[in-house]
N, C-alpha and C positions, 0 to 999 in steps of 0.2 A: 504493500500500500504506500511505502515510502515514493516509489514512482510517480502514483496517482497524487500524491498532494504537491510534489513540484511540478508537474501541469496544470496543478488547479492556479500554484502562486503565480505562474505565468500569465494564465490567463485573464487571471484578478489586473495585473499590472499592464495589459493589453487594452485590458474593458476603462481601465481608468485613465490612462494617455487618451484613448477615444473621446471617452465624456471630459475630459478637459477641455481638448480641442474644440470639439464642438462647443461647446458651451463658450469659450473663449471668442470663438467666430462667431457667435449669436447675438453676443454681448457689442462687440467693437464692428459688423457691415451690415449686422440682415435684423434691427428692430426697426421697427414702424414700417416697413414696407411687404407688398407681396412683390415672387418671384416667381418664374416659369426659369425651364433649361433649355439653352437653345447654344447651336453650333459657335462660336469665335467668338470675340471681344475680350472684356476684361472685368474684373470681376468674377472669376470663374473659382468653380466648384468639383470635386472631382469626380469624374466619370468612371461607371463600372463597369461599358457597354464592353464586351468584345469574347473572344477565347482564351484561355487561360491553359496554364499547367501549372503543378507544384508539387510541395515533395510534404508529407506530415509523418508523427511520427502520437506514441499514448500509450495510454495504457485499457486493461478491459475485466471487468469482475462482473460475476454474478451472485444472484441471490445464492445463498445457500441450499444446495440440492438436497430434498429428505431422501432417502433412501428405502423403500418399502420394497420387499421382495416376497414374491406370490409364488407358491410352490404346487405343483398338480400331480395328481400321479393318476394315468388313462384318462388323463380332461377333466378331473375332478380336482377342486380345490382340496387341499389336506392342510396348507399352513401360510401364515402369511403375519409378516415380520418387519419392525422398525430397527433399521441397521444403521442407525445414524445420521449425520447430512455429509456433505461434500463441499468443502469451498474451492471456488473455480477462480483465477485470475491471470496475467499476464502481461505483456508489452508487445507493442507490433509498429510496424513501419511500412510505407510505402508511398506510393503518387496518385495524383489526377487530375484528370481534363475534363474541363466544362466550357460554358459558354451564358452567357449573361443578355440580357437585354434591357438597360434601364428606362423607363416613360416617369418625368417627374420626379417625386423620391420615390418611383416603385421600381423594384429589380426582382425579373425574373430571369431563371433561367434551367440549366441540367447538368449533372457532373457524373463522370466515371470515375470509381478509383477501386483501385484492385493494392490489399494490403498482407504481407507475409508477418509472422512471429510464430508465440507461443504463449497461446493461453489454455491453462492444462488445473487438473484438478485432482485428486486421490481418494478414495476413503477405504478405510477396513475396519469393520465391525466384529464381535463373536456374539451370537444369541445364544443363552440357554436359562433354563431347561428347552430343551429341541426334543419334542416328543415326550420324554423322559427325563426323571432327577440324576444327572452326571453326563448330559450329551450336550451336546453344544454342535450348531452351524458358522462357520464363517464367511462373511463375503466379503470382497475387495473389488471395489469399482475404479475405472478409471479415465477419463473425459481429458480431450485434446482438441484443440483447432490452431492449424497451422496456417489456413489462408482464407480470409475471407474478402468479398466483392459487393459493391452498391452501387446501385444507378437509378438514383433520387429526381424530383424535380426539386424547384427552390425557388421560394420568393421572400422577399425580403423590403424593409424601408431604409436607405438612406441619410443618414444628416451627413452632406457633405462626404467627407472621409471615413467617415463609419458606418457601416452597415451591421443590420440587425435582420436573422432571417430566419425562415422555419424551412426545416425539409422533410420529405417522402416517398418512399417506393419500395425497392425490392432489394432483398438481399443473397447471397449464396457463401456457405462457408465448407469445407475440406473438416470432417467431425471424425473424431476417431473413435469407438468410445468400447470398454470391454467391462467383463461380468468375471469374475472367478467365485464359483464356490467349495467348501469341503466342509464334511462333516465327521462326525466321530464313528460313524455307521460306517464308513469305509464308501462314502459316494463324493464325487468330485465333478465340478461342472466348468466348461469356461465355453466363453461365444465372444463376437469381438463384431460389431459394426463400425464400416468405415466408406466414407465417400462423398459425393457433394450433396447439402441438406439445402432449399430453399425457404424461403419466407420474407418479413415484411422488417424498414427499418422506417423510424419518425425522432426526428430531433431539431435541435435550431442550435446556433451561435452567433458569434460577432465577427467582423472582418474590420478591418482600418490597414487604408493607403498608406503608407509614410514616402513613399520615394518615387516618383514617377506612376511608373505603368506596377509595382510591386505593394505586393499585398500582405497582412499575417492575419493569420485568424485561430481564434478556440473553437471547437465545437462540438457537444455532447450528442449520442448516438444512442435508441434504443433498437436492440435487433433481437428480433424474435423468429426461431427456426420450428416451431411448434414442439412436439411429444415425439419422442422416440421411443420406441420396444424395442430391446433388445433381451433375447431369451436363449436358455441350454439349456441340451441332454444333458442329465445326470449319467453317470457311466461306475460301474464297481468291477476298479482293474481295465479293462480295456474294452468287456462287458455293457452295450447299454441300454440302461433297462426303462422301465415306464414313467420316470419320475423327470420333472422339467420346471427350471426356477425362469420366474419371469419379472423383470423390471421397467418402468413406464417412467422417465424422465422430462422436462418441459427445457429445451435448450433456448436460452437468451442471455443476452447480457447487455451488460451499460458501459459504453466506450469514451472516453474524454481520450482528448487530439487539440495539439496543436500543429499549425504546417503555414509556409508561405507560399506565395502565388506572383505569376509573373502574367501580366496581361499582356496581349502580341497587339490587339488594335486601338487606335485612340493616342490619344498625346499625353492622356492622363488625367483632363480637365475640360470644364463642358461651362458655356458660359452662362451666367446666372444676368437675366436677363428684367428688369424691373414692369411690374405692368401697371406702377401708380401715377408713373410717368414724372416722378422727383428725380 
């Protein structure tokens, strides 16, 4: 978590140079009057419009996973068990490309980004009594994401140099995740899913300009992969016989990032144009 909180102190120190500026520019060109944005002159304000790339980097935790394991033998329930929770977290890096369209203080637009790390999680529990007084079940779960991908839309408002935006869409992540059981009865179980998981991502951040066409921005991420099942034959020796543990997980997590941006179109500044005619 030590990662997660020097992202947060970044981003604190980001959102506050923003609201200074702003506020500093609101104070000393733009009271008593109204303004429209319009191409040249002087007086300008800065421009979002155009394509972009950049490079971000964060961290990513989830809620804490319970662990309940559902055990059948020929399709019939026979046992079912609270084996602790699992905490999940990590750090990850990578890039993306989007594209902007500002009208007014409104900015819309779309972003790719495709991000590599490791955000991973453990747990191993022992249950007993398991059936009987001196037996005992053990399990040990284990959850991995090594790459995940979004392709949001986005809009957002403007003051100036700062922007403030919400985004949504879709997500895909690389999930690795395995089951090991054993028990005192001489049965052992393991299954392991692994592959790309889809579903939905929704968050919002800030961005502020500071140097030409270049950008930095915070921005927090909900991604949600829905429920996973993954289940094993129980086997005794090499043996396997009627007995099958089952586990039903909800994969998400909450991402904080920071990253900068390099705009390709524009000059940087769009001019701020008066319609009180002072």
């Amino acid at each position: 978590m030590l990662r997660i909180s020097l992202w947060v102190s970044i981003a604190l120190l980001v959102l506050e140079t923003a609201f200074v500026g702003t506020v500093a520019r609101a104070q000393t060109g733009l009271s008593d009057q109204r303004f429209s944005w319009a191409p040249g002159g002087n007086g300008s304000v800065y421009n979002w419009t155009g394509f972009y790339i950049g490079a971000k980097g964060g961290g990513a935790w989830a809620p804490d996973r319970n662990i309940v394991v559902n055990e059948t033998f020929n399709n019939t329930p026979v046992f079912d068990g609270a084996f602790g929770t699992r905490s999940v977290q990590g750090g990850f890096g990578g890039a993306q490309l989007g594209y902007r369209s500002q009208h007014g203080p409104w900015v819309f637009g779309g972003e790719f980004d495709a991000m590599g790390g490791s955000i991973s999680g453990r747990s191993r529990e022992i249950f007993t009594p398991y059936f009987s007084a001196g037996n005992s079940i053990t399990i040990r779960t284990d959850e991995c994401v090594d790459f995940f991908s979004t392709l949001t839309g986005r809009v957002g408002y403007a003051f100036d140099r700062a922007l403030i935006y919400a985004i949504g869409g879709g997500a895909v992540a690389n999930t690795n995740l395995r089951i090991n059981m054993m028990d005192t009865f001489g049965f052992d179980a393991a299954a392991r899913s692994k592959g790309l998981r889809g579903g939905f991502v929704a968050g919002a951040g800030v961005e502020y300009g500071f140097n030409g066409n270049w950008s930095v921005r915070a921005e927090y991420q909900y991604i949600d992969l829905g429920n996973a099942l993954i289940s094993a034959r129980e086997f005794t020796g090499n043996v396997p016989s009627a007995f099958n543990i089952y586990n039903s997980t909800r994969i998400n997590y909450n991402t904080f990032e920071v990253g900068v941006n390099y705009r390709f179109d524009g000059t940087g500044t769009t001019a701020l144009v008066s319609l009180t005619g002072n």
